[in-house]
N, C-alpha and C positions, 0 to 999 in steps of 0.2 A: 504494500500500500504506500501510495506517496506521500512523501512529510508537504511535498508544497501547500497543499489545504490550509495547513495549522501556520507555514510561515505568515502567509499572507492574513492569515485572522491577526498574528502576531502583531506584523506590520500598522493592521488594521487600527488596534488595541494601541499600539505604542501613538499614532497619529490622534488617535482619540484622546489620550492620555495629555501628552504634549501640547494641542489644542487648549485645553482646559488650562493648564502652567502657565500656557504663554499669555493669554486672556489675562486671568489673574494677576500675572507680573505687569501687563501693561494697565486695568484698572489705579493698581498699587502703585507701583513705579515709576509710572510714566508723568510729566507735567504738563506734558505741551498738549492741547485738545486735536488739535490735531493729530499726531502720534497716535496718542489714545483711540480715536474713532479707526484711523488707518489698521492699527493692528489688531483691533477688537473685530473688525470688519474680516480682517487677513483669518482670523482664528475661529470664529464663527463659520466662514468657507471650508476651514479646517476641519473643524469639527462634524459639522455635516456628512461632508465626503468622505469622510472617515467610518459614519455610519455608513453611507450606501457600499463603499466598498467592503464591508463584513456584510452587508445583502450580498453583495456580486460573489461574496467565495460561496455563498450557495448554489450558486447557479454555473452549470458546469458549459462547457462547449469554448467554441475557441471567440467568438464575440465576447463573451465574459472574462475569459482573459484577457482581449484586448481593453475591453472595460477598465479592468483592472490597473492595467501599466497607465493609462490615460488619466487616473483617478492617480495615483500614487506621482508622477509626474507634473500634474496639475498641477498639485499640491505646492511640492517643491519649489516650484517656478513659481506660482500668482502668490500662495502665502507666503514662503521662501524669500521671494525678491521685495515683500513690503514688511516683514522682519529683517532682514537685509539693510533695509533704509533706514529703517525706525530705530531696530534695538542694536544695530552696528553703524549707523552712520554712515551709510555704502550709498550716495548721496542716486547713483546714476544703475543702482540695483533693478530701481523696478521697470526697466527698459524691459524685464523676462515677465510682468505681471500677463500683459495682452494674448504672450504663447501660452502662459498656462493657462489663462481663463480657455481661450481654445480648445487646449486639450481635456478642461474639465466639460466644456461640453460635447467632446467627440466622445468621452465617457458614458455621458448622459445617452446618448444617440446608440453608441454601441450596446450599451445595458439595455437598451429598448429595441436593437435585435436581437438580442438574444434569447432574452422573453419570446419572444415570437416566435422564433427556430427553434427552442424546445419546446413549446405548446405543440408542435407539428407531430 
């Protein structure tokens, strides 16, 4: 049996987890409002897709995989590059925000064929 299942819940869990920290830290920590909405927004994103991708390892077939890389990638890049800016100061980070929004919605797109290809 493959361990991949359990990584990607792992993955899932760790994203979920991190989401919530980084939210929290910028609440607390953060003083500029701006900041603040920017990475509460970035974490919120986080958070979300973090649930749907622990949906997506229920769902098997190769669109749910690709689901998958798309949701984890997203990630990275839209919330990635507005923590980037905010909690490191990486002034010219969120130039990667627009590819991952993208890629969270070819997630989006992909997760809703793949529903469809295992209804068949």
């Amino acid at each position: 049996m493959s361990r991949l299942p359990d990584l990607w819940r792992i993955v899932a869990g760790l994203l979920g987890l991190t989401a919530v920290m980084i939210g929290a830290a910028a609440a607390h920590a953060l003083h500029d409002t701006q900041a603040i909405s920017a990475v509460e927004r970035a974490s919120n994103y986080q958070l979300a897709h973090a649930i749907v991708l622990m949906v997506a390892c229920l769902i098997p077939g190769r669109a749910a995989q690709l689901s998958r890389w798309c949701f984890v990638a997203g990630i990275l890049l839209f919330s990635g590059s507005i923590y980037a800016k905010y909690l490191l100061d990486l002034a010219g980070a969120t130039k990667f925000a627009p590819t991952g929004g993208i890629l969270l919605m070819l997630g989006w797109l992909s997760l809703a064929f793949s529903s469809q290809a295992n209804a068949k």
